[in-house]
C-alpha positions as YAML, in Angstrom:
chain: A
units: angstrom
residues:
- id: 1
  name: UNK
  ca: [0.00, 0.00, 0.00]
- id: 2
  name: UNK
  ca: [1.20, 3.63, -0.52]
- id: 3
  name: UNK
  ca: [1.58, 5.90, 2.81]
- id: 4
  name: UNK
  ca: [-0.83, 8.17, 3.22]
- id: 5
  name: UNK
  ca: [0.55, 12.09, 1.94]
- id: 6
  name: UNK
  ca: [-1.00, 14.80, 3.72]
- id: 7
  name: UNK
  ca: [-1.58, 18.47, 1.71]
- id: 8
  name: UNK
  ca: [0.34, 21.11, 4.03]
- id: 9
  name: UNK
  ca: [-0.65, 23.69, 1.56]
- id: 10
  name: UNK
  ca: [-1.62, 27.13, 3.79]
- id: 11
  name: UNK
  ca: [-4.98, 29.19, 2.91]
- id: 12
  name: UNK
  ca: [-5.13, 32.82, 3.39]
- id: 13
  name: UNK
  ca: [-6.40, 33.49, 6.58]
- id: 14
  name: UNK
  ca: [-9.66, 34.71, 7.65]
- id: 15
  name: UNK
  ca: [-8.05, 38.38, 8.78]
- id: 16
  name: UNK
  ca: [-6.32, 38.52, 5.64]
- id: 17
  name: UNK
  ca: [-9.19, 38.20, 3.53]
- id: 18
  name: UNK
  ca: [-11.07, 41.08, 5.19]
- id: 19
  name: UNK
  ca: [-8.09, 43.26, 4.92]
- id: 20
  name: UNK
  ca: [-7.65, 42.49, 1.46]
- id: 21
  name: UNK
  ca: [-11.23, 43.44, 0.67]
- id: 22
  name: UNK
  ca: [-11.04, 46.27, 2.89]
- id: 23
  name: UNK
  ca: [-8.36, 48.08, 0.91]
- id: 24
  name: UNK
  ca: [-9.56, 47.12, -2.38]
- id: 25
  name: UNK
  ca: [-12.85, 48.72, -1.80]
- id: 26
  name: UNK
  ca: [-11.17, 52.09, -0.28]
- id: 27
  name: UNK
  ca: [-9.06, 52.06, -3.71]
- id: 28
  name: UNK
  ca: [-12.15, 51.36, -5.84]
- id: 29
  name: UNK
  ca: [-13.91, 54.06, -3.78]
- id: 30
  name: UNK
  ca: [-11.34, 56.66, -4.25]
- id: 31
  name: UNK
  ca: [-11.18, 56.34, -8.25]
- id: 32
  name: UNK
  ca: [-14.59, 56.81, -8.48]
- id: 33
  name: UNK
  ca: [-14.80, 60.34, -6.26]
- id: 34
  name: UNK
  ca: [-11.98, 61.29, -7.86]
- id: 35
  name: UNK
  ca: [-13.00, 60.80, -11.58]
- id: 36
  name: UNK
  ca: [-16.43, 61.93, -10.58]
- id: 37
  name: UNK
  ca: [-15.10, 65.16, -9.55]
- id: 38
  name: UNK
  ca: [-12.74, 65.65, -12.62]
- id: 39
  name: UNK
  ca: [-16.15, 65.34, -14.73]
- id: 40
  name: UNK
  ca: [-18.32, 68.12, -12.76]
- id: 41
  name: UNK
  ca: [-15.00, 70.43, -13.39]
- id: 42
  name: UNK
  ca: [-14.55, 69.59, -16.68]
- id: 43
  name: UNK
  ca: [-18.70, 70.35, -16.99]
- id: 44
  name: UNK
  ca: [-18.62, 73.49, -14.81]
- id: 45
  name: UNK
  ca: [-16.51, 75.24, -17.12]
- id: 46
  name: UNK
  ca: [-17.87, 76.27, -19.86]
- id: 47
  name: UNK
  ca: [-16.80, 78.15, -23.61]
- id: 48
  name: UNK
  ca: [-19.01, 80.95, -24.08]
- id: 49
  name: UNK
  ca: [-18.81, 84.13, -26.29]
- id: 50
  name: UNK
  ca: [-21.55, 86.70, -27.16]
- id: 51
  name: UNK
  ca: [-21.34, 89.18, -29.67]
- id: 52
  name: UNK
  ca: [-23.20, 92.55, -29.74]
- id: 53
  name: UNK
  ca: [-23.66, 95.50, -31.89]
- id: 54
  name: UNK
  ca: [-23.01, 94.11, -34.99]
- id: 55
  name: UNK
  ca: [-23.29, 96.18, -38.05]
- id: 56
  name: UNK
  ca: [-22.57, 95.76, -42.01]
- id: 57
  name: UNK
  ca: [-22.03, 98.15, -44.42]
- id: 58
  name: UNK
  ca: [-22.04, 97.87, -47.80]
- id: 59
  name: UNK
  ca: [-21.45, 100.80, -50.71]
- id: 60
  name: UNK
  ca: [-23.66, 102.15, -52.80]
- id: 61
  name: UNK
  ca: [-21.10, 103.46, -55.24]
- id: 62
  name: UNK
  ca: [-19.57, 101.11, -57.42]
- id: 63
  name: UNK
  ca: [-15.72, 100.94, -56.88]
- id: 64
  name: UNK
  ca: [-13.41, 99.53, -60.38]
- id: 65
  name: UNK
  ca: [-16.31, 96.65, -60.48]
- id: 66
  name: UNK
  ca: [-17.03, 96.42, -56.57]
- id: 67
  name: UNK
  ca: [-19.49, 97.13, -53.97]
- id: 68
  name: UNK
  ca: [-17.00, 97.38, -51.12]
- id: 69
  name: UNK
  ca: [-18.35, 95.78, -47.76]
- id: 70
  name: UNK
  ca: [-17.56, 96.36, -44.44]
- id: 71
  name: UNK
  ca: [-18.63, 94.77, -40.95]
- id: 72
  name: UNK
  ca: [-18.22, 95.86, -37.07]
- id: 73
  name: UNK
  ca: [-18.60, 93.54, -34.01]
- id: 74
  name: UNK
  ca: [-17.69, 93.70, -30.36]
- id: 75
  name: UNK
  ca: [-17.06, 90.30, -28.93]
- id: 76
  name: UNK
  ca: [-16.37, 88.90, -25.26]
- id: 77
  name: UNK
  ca: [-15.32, 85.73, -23.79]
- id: 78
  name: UNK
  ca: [-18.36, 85.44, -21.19]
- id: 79
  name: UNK
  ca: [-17.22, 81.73, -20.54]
- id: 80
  name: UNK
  ca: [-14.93, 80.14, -17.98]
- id: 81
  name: UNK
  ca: [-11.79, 79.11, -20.37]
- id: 82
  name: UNK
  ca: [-10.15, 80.21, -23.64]
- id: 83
  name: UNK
  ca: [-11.94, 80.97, -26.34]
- id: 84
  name: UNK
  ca: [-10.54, 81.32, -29.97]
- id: 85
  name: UNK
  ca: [-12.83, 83.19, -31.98]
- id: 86
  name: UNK
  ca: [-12.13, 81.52, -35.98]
- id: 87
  name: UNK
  ca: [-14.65, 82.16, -37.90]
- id: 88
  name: UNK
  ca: [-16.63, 84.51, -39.58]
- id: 89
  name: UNK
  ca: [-19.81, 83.60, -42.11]
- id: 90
  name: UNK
  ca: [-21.70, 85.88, -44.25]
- id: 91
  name: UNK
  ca: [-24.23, 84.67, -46.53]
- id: 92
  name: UNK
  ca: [-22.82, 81.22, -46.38]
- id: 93
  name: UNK
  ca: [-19.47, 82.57, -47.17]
- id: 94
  name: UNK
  ca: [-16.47, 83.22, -44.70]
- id: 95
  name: UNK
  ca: [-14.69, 85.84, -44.45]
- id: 96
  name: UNK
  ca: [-10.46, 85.40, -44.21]
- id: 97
  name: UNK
  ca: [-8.48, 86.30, -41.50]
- id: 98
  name: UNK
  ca: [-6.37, 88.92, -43.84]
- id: 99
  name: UNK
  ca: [-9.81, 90.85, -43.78]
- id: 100
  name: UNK
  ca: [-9.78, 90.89, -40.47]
- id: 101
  name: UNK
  ca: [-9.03, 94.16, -38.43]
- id: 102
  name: UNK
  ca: [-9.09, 93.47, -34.53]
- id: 103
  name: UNK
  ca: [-8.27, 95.82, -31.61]
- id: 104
  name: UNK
  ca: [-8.03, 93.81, -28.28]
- id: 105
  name: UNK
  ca: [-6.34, 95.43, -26.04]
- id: 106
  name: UNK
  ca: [-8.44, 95.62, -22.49]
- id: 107
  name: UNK
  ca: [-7.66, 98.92, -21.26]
- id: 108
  name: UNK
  ca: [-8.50, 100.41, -24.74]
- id: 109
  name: UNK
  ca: [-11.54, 98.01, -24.68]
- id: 110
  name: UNK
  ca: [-12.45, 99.71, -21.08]
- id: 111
  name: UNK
  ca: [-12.05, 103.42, -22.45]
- id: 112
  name: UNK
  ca: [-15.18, 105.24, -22.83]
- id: 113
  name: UNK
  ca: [-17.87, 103.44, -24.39]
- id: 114
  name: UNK
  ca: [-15.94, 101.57, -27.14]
- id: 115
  name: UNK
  ca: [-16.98, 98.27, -26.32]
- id: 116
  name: UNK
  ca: [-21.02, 99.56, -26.41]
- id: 117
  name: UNK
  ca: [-20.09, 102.09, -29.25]
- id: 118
  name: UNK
  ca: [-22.47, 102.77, -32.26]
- id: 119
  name: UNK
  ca: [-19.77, 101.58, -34.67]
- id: 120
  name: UNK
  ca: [-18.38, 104.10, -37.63]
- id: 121
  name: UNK
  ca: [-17.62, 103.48, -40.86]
- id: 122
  name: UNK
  ca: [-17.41, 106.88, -42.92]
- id: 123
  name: UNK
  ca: [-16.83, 105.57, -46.49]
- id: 124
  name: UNK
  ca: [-14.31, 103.88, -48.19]
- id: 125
  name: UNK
  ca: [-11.40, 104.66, -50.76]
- id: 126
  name: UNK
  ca: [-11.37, 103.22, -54.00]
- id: 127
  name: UNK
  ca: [-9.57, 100.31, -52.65]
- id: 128
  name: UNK
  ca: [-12.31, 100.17, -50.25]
- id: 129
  name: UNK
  ca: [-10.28, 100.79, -47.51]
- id: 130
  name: UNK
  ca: [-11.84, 102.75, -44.65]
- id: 131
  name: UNK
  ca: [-11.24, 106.48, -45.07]
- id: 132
  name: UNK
  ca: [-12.59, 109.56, -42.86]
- id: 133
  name: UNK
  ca: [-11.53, 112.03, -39.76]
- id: 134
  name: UNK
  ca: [-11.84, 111.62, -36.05]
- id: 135
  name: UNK
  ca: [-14.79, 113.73, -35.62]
- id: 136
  name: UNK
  ca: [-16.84, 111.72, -37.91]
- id: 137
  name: UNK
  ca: [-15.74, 108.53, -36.59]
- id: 138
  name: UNK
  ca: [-13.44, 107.23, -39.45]
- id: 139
  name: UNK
  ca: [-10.05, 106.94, -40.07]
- id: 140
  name: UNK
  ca: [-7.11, 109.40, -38.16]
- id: 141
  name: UNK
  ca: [-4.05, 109.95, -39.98]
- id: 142
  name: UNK
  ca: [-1.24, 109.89, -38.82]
- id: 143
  name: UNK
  ca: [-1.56, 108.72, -35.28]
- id: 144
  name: UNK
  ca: [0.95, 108.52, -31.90]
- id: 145
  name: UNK
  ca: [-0.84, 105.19, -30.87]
- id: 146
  name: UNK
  ca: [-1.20, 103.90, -34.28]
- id: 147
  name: UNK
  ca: [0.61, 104.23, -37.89]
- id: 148
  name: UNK
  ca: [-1.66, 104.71, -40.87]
- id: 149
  name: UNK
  ca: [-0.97, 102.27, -44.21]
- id: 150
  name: UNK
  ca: [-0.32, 104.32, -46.61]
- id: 151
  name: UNK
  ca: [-3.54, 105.37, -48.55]
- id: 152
  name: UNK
  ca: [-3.99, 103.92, -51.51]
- id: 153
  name: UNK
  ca: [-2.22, 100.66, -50.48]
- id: 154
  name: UNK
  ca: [-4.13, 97.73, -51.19]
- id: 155
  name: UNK
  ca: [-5.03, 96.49, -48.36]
- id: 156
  name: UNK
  ca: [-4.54, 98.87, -45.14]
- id: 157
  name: UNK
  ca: [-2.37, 96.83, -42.77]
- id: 158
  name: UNK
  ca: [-3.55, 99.20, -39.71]
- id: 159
  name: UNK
  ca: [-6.01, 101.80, -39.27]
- id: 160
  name: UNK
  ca: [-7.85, 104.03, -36.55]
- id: 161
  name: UNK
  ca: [-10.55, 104.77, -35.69]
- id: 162
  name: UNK
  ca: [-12.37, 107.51, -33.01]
- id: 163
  name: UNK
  ca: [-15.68, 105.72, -32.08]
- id: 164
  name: UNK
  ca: [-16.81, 109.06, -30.37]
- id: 165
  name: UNK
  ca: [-15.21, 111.56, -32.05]
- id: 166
  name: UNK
  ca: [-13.48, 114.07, -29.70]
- id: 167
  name: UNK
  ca: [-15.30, 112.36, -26.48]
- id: 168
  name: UNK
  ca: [-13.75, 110.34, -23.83]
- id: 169
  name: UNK
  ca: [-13.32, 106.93, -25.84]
- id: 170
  name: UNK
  ca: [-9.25, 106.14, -26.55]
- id: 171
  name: UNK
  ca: [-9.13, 105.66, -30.28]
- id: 172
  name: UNK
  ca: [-9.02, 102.28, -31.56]
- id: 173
  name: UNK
  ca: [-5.73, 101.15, -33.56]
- id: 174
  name: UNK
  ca: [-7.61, 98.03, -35.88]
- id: 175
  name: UNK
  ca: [-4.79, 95.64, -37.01]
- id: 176
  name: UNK
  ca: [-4.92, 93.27, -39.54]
- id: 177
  name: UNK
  ca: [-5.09, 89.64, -38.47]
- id: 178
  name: UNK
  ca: [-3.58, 86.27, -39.54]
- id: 179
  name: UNK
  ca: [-5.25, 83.85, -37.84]
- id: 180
  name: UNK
  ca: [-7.78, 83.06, -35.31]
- id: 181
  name: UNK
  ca: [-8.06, 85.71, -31.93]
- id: 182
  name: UNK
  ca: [-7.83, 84.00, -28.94]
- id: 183
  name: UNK
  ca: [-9.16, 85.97, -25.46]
- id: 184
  name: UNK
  ca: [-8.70, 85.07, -21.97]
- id: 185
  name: UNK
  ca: [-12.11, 84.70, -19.70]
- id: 186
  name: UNK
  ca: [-14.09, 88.04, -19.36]
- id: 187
  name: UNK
  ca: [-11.83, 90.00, -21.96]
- id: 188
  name: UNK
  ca: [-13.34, 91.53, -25.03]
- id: 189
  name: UNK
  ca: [-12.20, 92.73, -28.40]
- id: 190
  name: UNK
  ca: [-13.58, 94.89, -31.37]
- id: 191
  name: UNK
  ca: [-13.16, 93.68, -35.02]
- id: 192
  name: UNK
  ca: [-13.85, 95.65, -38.45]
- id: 193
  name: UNK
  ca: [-14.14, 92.61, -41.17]
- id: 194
  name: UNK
  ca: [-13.89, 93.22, -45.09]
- id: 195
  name: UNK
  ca: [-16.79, 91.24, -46.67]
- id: 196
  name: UNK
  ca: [-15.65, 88.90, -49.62]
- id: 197
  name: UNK
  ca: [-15.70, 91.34, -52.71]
- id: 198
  name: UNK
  ca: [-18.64, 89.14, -54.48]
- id: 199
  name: UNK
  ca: [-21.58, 88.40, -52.05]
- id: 200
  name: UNK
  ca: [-22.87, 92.12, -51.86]
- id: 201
  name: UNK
  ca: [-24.14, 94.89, -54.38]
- id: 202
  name: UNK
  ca: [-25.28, 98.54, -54.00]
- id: 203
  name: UNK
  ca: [-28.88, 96.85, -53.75]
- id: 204
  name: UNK
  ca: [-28.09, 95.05, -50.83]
- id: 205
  name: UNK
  ca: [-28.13, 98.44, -48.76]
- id: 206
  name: UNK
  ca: [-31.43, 97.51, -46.42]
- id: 207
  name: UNK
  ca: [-31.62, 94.24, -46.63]
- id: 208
  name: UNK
  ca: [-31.77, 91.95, -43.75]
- id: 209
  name: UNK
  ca: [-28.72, 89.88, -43.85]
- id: 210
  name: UNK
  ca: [-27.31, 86.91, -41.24]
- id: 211
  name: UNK
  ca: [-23.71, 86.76, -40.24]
- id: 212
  name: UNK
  ca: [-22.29, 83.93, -37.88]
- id: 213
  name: UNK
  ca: [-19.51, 84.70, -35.65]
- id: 214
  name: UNK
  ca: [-18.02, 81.87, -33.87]
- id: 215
  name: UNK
  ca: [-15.06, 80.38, -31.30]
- id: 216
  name: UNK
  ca: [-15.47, 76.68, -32.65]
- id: 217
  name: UNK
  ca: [-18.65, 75.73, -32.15]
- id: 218
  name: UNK
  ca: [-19.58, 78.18, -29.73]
- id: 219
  name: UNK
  ca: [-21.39, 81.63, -31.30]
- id: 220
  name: UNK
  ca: [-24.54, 82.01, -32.90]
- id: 221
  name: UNK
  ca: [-25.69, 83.43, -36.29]
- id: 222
  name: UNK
  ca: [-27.21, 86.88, -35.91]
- id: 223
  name: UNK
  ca: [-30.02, 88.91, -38.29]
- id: 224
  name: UNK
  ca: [-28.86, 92.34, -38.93]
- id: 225
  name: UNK
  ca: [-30.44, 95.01, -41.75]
- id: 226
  name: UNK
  ca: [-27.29, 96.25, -44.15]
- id: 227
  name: UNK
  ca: [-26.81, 99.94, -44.52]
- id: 228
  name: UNK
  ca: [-24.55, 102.72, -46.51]
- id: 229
  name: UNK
  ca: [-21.43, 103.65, -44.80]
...
């Protein structure tokens, strides 16, 4: 007969076991309060802009073949991160950055009343750049805070202009853009945008058009009636 083996193989114990499960479920526990949080953070902050006083211009008068139009926003970051504003849509079109004139710096955008100013536009050159004189609102030539393109330079690089005349508003040097505008939580900017030469004619002056301004997919398309600069 074979002797009879006995197993001497040791089992976890009983206090083990609990401790074991213990931790495991304080671990488990932990994860899920912490990813729980990082998802109401990641909810509670939110990209927001708004965009107000918008206007569009377009001119009657027809410049070597064109009806030169011109637009005016003022947009804030009313969210809780960093918004990049990219796009601009008129009539289905959008407009480039290298027609886009931005001023965004805060303590001009605090001056005055720029931010809730009636926006100017004079009249344009026939390059249908912005042309005009500080007490009418349009463009100020030369300037200490701002150097004029050259006038008849196709386009304007920079130009300036007096939202309120000789009142308290600091005028506004507009600079020409090459990519998206990116602004920090509560700070603003104002933009003058050249339309794209072929979407508007002198007819257009009245009409009820919609323009989209956006950061990604945050904005919303606005109605607005067109007038003569």
């Amino acid at each position: 007969m074979f002797p009879l083996r006995t197993n001497n193989r040791r089992a976890i114990s009983v206090v083990m076991t609990t401790m074991i499960i213990l931790v495991a479920s304080v671990v488990l526990g932990t994860g899920v309060v912490i990813y729980g949080t990082s998802l109401f953070q990641t909810g509670g902050q939110q990209q927001s802009i708004v965009s107000q006083g918008i206007k569009l211009w377009v001119n009657s008068t027809v410049q070597g073949s064109t009806n030169y139009a011109w637009g005016a926003a003022a947009i804030r970051n009313n969210g809780d991160v960093l918004a990049s504003v990219n796009t601009i849509q008129i009539r289905g079109a959008s407009v480039p950055f290298n027609a886009w004139f931005v001023n965004s710096t805060q303590s001009v955008m605090n001056s005055g009343t720029n931010f809730q100013s009636q926006f100017n536009l004079t009249k344009t050159d026939q390059n249908g750049n912005p042309i005009g004189s500080a007490a009418n609102g349009g463009v100020v030539s030369p300037a200490a805070t701002c150097t004029q393109s050259t006038r008849g330079v196709l386009p304007f690089t920079t130009f300036l202009i007096d939202e309120d005349g000789a009142g308290t508003s600091i005028p506004l040097c507009f600079v020409q853009q090459t990519g998206p505008i990116s602004l920090n939580p509560g700070d603003a900017m104002i933009i003058y945008f050249k339309a794209p030469s072929s979407i508007f004619k002198s007819l257009d002056s009245g009409s009820v058009v919609t323009i989209g301004i956006f950061a990604g997919k945050v904005g919303a398309p606005q109605t607005i009636r067109m007038s003569n600069p």
